[in-house]
N, C-alpha and C positions, 0 to 999 in steps of 0.2 A: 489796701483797705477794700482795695474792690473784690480782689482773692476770696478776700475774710470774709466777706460778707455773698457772694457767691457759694461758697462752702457753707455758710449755715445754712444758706435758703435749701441748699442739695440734700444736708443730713436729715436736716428737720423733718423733709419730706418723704424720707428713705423710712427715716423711724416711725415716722404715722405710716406708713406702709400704704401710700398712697402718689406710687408716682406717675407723673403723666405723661403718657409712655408717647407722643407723639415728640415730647420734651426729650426724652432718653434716647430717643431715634437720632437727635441732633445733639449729643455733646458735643462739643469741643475737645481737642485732646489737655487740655485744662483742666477740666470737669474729669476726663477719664484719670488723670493722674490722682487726682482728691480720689475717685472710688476707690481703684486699686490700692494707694495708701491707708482707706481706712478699713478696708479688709470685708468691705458689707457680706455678712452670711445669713445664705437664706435662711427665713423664720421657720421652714422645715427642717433645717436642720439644729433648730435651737429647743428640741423639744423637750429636752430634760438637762437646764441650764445651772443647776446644782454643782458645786463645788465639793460637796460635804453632806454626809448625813444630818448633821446640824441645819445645815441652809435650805436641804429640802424639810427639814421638819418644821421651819419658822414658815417658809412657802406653805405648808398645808396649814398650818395658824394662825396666818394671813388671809386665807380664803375658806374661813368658818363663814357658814353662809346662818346658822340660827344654832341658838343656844339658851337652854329654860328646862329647869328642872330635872337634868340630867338627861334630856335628852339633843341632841349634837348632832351637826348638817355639815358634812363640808362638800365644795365642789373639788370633786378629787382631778388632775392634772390625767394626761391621756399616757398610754405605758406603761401604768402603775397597777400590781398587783395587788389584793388586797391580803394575800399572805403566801410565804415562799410556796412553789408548789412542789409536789414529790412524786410527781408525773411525770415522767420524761417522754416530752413529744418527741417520737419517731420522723411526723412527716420533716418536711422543707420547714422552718420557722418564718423564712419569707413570704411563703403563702399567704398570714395573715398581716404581719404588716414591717415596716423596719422602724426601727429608731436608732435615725447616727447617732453615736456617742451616750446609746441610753444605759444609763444604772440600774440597777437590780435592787435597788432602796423599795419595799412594802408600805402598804399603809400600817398595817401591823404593828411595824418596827417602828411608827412613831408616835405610837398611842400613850406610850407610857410619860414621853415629854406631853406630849397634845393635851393628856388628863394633869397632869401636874402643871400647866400652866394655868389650867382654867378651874383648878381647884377641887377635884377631884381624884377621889381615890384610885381608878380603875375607868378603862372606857376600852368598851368591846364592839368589833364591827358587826352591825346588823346584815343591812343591806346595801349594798355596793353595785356599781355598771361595772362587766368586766374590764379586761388588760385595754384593748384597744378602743374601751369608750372615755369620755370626759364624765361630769355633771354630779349631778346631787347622792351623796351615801349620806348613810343615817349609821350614826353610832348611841350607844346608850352605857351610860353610869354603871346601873347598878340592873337585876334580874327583870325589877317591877317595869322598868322603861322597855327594857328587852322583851317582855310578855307584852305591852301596850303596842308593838309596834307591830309584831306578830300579825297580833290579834286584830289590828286593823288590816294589813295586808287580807286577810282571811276574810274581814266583813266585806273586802271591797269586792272580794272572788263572788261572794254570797248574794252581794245584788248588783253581779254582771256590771261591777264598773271598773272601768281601766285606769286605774292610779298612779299611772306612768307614762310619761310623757316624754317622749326622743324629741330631737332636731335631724336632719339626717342633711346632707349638701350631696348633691344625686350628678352624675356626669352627663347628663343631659334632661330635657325637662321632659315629665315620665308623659305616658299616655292617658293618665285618667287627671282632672284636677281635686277630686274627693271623693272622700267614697267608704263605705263600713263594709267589712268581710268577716265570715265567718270560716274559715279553714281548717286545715289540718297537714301536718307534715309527717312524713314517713320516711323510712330508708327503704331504698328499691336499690337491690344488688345486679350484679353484670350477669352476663348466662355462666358463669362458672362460679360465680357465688362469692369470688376472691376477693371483691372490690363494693362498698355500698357506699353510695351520695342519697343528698336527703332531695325532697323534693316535696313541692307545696302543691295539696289538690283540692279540687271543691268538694267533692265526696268521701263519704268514709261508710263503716257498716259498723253497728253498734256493737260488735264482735271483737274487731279491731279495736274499738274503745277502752271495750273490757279488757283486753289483753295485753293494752297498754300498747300496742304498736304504732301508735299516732301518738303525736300530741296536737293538741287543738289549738287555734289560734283565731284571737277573735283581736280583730284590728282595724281603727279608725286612722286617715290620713286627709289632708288638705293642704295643698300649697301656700305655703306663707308670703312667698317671693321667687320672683324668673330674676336668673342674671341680664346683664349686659350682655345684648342680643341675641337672649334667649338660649344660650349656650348648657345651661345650669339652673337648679329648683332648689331652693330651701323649705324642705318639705318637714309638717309636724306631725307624730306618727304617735299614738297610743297603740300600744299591745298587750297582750293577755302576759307574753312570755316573752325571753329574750334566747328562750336556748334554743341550741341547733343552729346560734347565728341568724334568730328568726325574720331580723330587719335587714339585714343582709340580703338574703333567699329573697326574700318579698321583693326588699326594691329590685333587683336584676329581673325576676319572672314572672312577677305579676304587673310591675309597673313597666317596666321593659325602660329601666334608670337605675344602672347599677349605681350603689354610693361609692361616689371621690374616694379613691384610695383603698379602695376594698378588694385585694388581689385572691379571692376564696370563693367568691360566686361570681364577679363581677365580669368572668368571660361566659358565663353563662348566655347569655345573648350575643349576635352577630350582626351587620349587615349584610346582608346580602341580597341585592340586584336592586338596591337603594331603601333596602325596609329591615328591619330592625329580629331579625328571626330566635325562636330557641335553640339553643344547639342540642348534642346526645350529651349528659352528664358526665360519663365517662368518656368522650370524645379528649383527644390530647391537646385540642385548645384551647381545653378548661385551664391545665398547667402553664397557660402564656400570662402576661398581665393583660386588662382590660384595656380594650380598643377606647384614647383618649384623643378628641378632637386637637389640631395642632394648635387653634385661638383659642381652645380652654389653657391647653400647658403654656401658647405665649404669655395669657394675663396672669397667669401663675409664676412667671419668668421661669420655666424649665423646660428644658429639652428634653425627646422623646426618650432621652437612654439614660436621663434622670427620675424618670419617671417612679419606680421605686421607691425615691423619699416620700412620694406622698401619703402622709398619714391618713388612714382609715375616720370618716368623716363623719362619728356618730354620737352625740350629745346627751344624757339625761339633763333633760331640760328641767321637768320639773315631777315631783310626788304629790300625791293627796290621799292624806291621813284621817280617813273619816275616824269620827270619835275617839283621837287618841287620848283625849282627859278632860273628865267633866262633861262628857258631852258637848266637846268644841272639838270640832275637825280643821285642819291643819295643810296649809299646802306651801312647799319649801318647792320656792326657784331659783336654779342657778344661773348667770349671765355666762356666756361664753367664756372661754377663756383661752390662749394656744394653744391649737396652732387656727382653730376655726374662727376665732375672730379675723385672724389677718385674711385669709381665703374671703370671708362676706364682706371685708371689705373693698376686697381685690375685685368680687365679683359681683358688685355695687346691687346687694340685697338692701330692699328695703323691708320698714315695720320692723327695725329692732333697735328698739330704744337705747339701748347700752353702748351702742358702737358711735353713737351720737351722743350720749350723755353721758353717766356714768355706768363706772362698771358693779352697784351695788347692786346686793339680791334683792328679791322678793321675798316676803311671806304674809300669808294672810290667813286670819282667824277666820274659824263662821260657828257660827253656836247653832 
């Protein structure tokens, strides 16, 4: 009886992903037989837990975050493309991120069940976070929801407002706590021309503009939450754009706090002689993974040569749809969902309601 009840208190704790690690320092070889028996695998490596195309397409069915009038939110799961691609990446694919055991399931691929459950004919993706992010995509029915959604993205360009909202979980806490930028990024090549990394600067010449050789970036950030002894930031980031891996680049070289699990910029920065320096872009230590503290990876329970499972830590948190119909503007949020909820709660962030209450969305009207 006492066994039994031992083991539950162990699993209970295991599956709320909240163990108490001065507890885990002192099992028992009792205790360690119940782990090893029940085979605990870590929550990085359950990130694409799908059995079946069917299972992942009740998973994304599951996690409709709004739905009205043909037009459709869902918080899309991390790994997930939003249609086969016909690109064949040359570099390393570990550069941007791993997924054990991840499936090559689309959202695409499951629009035709997704629209047929909820009673429509047809559902097309509009707009979506890429492969390696989580959070809110927006699908639509029929053309008219597809022009409405457009056309809002478009109004929001129009009066300079940022209708998108990341989460981002950073490897250490950055150097600024808020702050609005106006920027711009460009490719700067090696001296023999062979090799070009992008790189973020203050200045530009309206030349450049024209020519398209930049892209601008116009970016709001402020810390939500410091982990457990300041280790780690839960940082909320607005931006203009997402290409070029914009939240990426920014956090490692502007905030000098690459994000968790971001093996593509995130050795962009160094310590060196106790201060946190930029490195040469093309430098060969760019190709290493990111320098992680050994009490970030203990609370994370991994070791340094596991380091690799850690998924790339970046959220669409949430959209705002100025005047998508009738003159009522619209904003769809997603609540986390694996692998970043186990992480903030591992890395005991506060100010997110979900991780303590439920895991339902937000949405709110405003006329």
């Amino acid at each position: 009886m006492q066994n039994a009840t031992l083991k539950s208190r162990i699993l209970r704790s295991l599956c709320n992903c909240m163990i108490d690690k001065q507890f885990n320092r002192h099992f028992g070889d009792n205790v360690k037989n119940i782990l090893e028996k029940e085979k605990i695998i870590h929550p990085y490596r359950k990130l694409h837990p799908w059995k079946s195309h069917e299972s992942f397409s009740k998973y994304l069915l599951k996690n409709i975050l709004y739905n009205k009038d043909g037009l459709v939110a869902i918080n899309k799961p991390y790994g997930i493309s939003s249609k086969t691609s016909i690109i064949i990446n040359k570099r390393n694919p570990d550069i941007y991120a791993t997924v054990p055991n991840g499936v090559d399931y689309t959202l695409d691929s499951s629009m035709e069940f997704i629209a047929k459950e909820l009673g429509y004919s047809k559902l097309v993706i509009v707009k979506t976070p890429e492969k390696y992010m989580s959070g809110v995509t927006l699908l639509a029915a029929n053309d008219t929801v597809q022009k409405a959604i457009n056309c809002s993205y478009i109004k929001s360009i129009g009066e300079n407002t940022l209708n998108k909202t990341y989460w981002i979980v950073t490897v250490r806490v950055p150097n600024e706590i808020k702050g609005h930028k106006r920027l711009c990024m460009k490719k700067q090549f090696n001296s023999s021309g062979s090799q070009s990394k992008i790189l973020i600067e203050e200045k530009w010449s309206e030349n450049a503009k024209k020519k398209r050789k930049i892209k601008l970036l116009n970016i709001q950030f402020k810390i939500i939450s410091n982990s457990t002894n300041n280790l780690s930031s839960l940082i909320e980031v607005k931006a203009s754009t997402i290409k070029w891996h914009a939240l990426r680049l920014f956090a490692s070289t502007r905030l000098y706090a690459p994000i968790l699990g971001d093996n593509l910029y995130g050795s962009r920065i160094h310590k060196v002689a106790g201060e946190w320096l930029l490195v040469n872009p093309f430098a060969k230590v760019n190709n290493y993974l990111p320098a992680i503290s050994s009490e970030l990876l203990e609370i994370l329970y991994l070791k340094k040569a596991k380091q690799e499972l850690i998924p790339c830590h970046i959220h669409a948190r949430s959209v705002f749809l100025p005047n998508i119909s009738k003159n009522e503007s619209l904003t769809i949020e997603a609540p986390l969902i694996p692998p970043l909820d186990w992480t903030c709660r591992q890395l005991q962030f506060k100010n997110i309601p979900e991780l303590e209450e439920s895991t339902e969305c937000n949405v709110s009207l405003q006329s």
